[in-house]
C-alpha positions as CSV (number, residue, x, y, z in Angstrom):
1,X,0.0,0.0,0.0
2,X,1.4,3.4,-1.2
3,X,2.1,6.0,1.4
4,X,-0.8,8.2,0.5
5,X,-3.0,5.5,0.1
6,X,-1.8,4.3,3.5
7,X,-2.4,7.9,5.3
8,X,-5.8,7.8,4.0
9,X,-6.4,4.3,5.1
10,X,-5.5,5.2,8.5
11,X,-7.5,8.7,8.3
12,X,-10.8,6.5,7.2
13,X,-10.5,4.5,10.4
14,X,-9.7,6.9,13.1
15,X,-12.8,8.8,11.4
16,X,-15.1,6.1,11.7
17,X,-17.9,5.9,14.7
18,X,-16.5,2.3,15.8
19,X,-12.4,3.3,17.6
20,X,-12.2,-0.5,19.1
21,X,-12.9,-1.7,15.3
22,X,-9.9,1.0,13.7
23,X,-7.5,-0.6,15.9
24,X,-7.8,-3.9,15.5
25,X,-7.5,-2.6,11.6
26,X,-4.8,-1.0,12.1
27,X,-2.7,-3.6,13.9
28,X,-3.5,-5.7,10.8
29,X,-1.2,-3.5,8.5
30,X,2.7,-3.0,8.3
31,X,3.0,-1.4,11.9
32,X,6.6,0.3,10.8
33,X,4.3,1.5,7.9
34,X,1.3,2.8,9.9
35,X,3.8,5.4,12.2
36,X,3.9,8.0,9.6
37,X,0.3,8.6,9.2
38,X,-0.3,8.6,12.8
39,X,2.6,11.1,13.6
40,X,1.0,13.3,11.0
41,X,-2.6,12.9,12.6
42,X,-1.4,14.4,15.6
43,X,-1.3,17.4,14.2
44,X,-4.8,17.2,13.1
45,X,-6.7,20.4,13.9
46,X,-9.8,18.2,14.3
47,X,-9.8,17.4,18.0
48,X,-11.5,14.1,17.9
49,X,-8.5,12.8,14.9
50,X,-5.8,14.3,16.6
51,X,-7.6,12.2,20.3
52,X,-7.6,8.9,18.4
53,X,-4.2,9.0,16.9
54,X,-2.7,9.4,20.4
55,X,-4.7,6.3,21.5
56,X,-4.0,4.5,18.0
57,X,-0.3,5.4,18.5
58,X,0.2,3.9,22.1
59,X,-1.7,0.7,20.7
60,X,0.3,0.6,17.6
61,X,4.3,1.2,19.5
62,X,2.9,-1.3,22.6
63,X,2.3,-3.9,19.7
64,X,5.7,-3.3,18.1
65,X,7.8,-3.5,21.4
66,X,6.3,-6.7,21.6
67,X,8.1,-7.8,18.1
68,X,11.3,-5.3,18.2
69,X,11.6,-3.2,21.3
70,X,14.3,-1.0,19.5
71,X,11.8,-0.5,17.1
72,X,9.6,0.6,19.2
73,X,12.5,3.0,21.3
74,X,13.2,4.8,18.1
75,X,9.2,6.2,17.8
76,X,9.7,7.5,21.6
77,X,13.2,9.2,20.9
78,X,11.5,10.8,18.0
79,X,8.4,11.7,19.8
80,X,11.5,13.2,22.3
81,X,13.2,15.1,19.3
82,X,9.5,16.6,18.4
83,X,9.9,18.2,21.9
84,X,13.4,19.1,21.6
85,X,14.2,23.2,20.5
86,X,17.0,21.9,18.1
87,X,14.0,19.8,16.3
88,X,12.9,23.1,14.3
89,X,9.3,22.4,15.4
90,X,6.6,22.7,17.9
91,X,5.5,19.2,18.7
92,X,2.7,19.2,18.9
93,X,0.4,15.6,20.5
94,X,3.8,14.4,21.5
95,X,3.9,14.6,24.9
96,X,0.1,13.0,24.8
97,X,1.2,10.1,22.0
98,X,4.4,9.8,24.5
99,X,2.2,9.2,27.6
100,X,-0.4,6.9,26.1
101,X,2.3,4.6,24.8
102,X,4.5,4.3,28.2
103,X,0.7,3.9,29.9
104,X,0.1,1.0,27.3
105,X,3.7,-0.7,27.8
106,X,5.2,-1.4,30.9
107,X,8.7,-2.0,29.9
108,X,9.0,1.6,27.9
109,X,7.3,3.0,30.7
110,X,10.0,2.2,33.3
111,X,12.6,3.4,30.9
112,X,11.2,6.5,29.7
113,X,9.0,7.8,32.2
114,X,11.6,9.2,34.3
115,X,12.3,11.6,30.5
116,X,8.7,12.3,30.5
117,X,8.2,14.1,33.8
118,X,11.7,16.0,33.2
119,X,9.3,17.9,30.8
120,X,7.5,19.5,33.7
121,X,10.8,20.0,36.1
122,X,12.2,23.3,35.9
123,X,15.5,21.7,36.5
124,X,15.1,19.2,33.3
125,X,13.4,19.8,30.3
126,X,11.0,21.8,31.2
127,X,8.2,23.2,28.4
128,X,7.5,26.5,28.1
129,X,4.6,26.7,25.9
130,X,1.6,26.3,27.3
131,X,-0.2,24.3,24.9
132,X,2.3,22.0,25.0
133,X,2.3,21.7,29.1
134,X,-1.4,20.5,28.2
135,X,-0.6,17.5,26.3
136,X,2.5,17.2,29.3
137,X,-0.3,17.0,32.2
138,X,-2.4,14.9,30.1
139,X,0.1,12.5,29.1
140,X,1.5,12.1,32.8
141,X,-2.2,11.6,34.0
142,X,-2.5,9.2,31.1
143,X,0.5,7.6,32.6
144,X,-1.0,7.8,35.9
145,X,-4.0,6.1,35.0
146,X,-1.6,2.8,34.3
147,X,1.2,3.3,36.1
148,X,0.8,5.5,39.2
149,X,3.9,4.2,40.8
150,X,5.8,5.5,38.3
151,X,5.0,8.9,38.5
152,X,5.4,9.6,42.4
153,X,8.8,11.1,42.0
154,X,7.5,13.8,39.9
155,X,4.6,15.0,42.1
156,X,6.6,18.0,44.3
157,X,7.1,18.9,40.3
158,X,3.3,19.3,39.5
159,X,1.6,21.1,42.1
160,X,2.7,24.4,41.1
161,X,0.5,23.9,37.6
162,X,-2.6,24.1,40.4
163,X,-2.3,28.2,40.5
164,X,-1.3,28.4,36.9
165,X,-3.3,31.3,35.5
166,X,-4.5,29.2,32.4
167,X,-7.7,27.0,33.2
168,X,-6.8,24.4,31.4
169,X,-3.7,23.8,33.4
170,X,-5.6,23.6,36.5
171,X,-8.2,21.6,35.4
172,X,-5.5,18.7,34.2
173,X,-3.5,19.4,37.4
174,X,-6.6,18.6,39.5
175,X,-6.9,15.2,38.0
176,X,-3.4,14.1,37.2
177,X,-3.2,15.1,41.2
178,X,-6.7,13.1,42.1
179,X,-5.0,10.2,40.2
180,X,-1.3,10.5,42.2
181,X,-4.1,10.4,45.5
182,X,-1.8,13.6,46.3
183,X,-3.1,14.4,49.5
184,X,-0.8,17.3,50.0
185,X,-2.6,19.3,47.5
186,X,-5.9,18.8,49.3
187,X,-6.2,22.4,50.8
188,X,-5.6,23.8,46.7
189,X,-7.9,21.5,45.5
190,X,-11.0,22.3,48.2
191,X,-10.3,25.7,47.0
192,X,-10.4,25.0,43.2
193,X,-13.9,23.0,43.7
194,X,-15.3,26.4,42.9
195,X,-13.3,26.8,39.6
196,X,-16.3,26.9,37.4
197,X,-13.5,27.9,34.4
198,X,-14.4,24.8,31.5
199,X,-12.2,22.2,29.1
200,X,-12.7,19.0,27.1
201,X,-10.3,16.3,28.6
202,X,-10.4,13.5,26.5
203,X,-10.5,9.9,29.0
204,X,-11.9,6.8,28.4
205,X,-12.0,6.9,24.4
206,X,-14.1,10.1,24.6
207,X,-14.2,14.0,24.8
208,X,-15.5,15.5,27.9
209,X,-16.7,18.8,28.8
210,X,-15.8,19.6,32.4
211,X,-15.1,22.7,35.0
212,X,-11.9,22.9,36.4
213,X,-14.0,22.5,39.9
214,X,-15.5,19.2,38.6
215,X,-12.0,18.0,38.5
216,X,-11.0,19.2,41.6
217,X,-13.9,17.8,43.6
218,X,-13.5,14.5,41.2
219,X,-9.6,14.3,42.8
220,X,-10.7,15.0,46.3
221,X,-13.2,12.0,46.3
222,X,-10.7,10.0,45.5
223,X,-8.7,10.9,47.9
224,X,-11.4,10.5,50.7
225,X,-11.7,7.1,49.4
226,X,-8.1,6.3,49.7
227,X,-7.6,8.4,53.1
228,X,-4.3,7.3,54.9
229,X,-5.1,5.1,57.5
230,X,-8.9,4.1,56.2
């Protein structure tokens, strides 16, 4: 299959209704082959594309660690070049493709998830741009979802994103921190229950339209649940 016809072979089934079914799809064509298109798809300016090519990505690399795991490194160093000032660009859905594929893959995870909270360390690699410290919080609460273990090391690194003036910010703070059960942040997050500021988080396969204090008060239940010494 030719590249373009390829590209819009994998734009046809991250359009269609039916995400389970484009996966299994896609993990029945040359997976080397199907990387191009999806790196291209996450700069999609349609949300819901852009959304499913970070979940098809993580799918696709997880499945190709299992055959080559160098393979499968050399996607995540060049999602890391994408992010990198030499690279020339912006990189934009790296940081999300980069957290949905360590959240999908345990080994790559261990190795690299140590590079992807440097990204929000001001002593590491940290991102300036703000769009991009989106796809950051969402691809370490991706991570979190998965792996929550991993990410405890990072968490004095986060809780300044809680009194960032964009809402956004905030809003992916409050559940990457409801996630991390960081109990610490408890008084911040009582405060930002009021935060009626709104933003689509994409979780579960699916856009949602939620207020920074939905988040909040969804991370403080979870932490009553989980209460230290309940």
């Amino acid at each position: 299959m030719r590249g373009r016809v390829l590209k819009q072979r994998v734009f046809d089934l991250l359009s269609s209704g039916d995400l389970d079914r484009a996966l299994k799809e896609l993990l029945g064509l040359p997976l080397r082959k199907v990387l191009n298109p999806l790196f291209s798809l996450l700069y999609s300016t349609r949300e819901e594309i852009k959304w499913r090519a970070v979940t098809a990505m993580g799918v696709v690399v997880a499945a190709l660690a299992r055959e080559d795991m160098e393979e499968a490194r050399v996607v995540v160093r060049r999602l890391m070049w994408n992010l990198n000032d030499e690279s020339g660009g912006v990189g934009w859905g790296s940081p999300e493709a980069f957290g949905e594929i360590l959240a999908r893959n345990g080994a790559l995870a261990r190795e690299y998830a140590p590079i992807l909270i440097s990204y929000a360390r001001k002593d590491g690699n940290y991102l300036e741009m703000e769009t991009l410290q989106r796809g950051l919080l969402w691809g370490l609460a991706r991570l979190s979802q998965v792996r929550p273990h991993l990410m405890q090391v990072g968490l004095p690194h986060l809780l300044a994103y809680l009194d960032f003036p964009d809402h956004h910010l905030r809003g992916l703070c409050a559940w990457l921190l409801g996630l991390l059960r960081a109990f610490r942040a408890r008084t911040v997050l009582e405060a930002l229950a009021r935060d009626e500021s709104s933003l689509t988080v994409y979780r579960n396969g699916r856009l949602e339209n939620l207020s920074v204090g939905e988040l909040a008060q969804e991370a403080l239940e979870r932490m009553t649940v989980h209460e230290p010494g309940g």
